[in-house]
C-alpha positions in Angstrom: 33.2 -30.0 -107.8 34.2 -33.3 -109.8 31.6 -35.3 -111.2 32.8 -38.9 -112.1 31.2 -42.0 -113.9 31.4 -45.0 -115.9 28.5 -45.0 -117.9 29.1 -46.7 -121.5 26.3 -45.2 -123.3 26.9 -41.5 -124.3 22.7 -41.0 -123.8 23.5 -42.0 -120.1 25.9 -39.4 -119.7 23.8 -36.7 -121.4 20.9 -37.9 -118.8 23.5 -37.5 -115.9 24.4 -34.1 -116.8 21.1 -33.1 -117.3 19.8 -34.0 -114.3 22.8 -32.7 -112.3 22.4 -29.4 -114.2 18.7 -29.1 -113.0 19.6 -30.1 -109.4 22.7 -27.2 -109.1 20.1 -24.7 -110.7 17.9 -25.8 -108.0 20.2 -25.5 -105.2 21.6 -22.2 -106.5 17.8 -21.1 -105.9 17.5 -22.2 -102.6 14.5 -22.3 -100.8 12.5 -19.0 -99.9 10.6 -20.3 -97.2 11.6 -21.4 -93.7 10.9 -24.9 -92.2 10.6 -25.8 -89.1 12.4 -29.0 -87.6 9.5 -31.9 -88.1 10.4 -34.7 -85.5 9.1 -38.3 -85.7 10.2 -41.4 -84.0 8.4 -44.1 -87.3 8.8 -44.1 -90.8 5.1 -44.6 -91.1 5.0 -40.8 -89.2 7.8 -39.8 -91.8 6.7 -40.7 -94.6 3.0 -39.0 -94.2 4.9 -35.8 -92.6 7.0 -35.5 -95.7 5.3 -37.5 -98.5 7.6 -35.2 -100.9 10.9 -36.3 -99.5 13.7 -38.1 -101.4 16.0 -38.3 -98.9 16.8 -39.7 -96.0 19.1 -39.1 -93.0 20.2 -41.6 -90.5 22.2 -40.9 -87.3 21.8 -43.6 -84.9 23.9 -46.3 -83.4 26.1 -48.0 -86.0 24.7 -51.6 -85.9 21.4 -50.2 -86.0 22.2 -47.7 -89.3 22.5 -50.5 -92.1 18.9 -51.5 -91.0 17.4 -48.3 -91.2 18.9 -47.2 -94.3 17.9 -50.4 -95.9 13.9 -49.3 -95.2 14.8 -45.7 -96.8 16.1 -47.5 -100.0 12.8 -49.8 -99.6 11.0 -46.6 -99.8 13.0 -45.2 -103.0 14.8 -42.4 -100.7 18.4 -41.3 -100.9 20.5 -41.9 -97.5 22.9 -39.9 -96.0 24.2 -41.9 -93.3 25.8 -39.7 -90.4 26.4 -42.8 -88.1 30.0 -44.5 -87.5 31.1 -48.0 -86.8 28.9 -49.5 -89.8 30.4 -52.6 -90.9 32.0 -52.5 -94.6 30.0 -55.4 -95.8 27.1 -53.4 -94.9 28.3 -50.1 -96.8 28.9 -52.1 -99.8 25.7 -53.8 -99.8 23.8 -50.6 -98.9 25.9 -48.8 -101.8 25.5 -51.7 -104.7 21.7 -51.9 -103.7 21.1 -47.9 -104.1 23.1 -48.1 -107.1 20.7 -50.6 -108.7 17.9 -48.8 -107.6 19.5 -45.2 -109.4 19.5 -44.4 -105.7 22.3 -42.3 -103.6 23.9 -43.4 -100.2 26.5 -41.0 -98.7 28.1 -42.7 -95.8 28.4 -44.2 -93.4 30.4 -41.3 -91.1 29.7 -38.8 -93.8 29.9 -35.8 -91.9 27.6 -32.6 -92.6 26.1 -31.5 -95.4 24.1 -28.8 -97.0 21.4 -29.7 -99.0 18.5 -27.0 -100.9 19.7 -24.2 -98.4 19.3 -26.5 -95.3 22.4 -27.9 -92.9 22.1 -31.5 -92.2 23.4 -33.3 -89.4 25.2 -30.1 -87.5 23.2 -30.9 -84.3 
């Protein structure tokens, strides 16, 4: 794993590390339970089914995608965007604004992932 950034201040690197640390130690842990798949068709539904979440993935039609992962930043939630044919302007914008917010967007046409244990996006 490479880990790269531009960050000025040496106290924002240490932070970065940090919390990077404490998310690998995490992972390495994995989760002991199992989950079952929660489905929901509104973020209102989402959101109260998962109040804990800080992520959020989006796999619908590409004009649709920028949209939706414009409400998940709205809501202070990662996005991991699984749908193609997103427009660059929109991946730019989505990425600058997530940025600003300290926020993560992975995408668009990101493929799978594995996140805490749990395969996203292999359906």
């Amino acid at each position: 794993m490479a880990i790269r950034t531009e960050a000025v201040d040496d106290g924002i690197t240490q932070v970065i590390v940090q919390q990077l640390e404490e998310a690998l130690q995490q992972l390495a842990q994995g989760s002991s339970g199992s989950q079952s798949l929660i489905q929901v068709r509104r973020w209102e539904s989402a959101c109260q089914k998962l109040p804990e979440a800080n992520l959020a993935l989006v796999s619908v039609a590409g004009e649709y995608a920028a949209e939706l992962a414009e409400q998940a930043l709205d809501r202070s939630l990662n996005v991991m965007i699984f749908s193609d044919n997103v427009t660059l302007d929109d991946e730019i914008r989505l990425k600058r604004r997530a940025r600003d917010k300290g926020l993560l967007v992975m995408g668009p046409d990101c493929g799978t992932a594995m996140i805490a244990n749990t395969p996203l996006a292999f359906r």
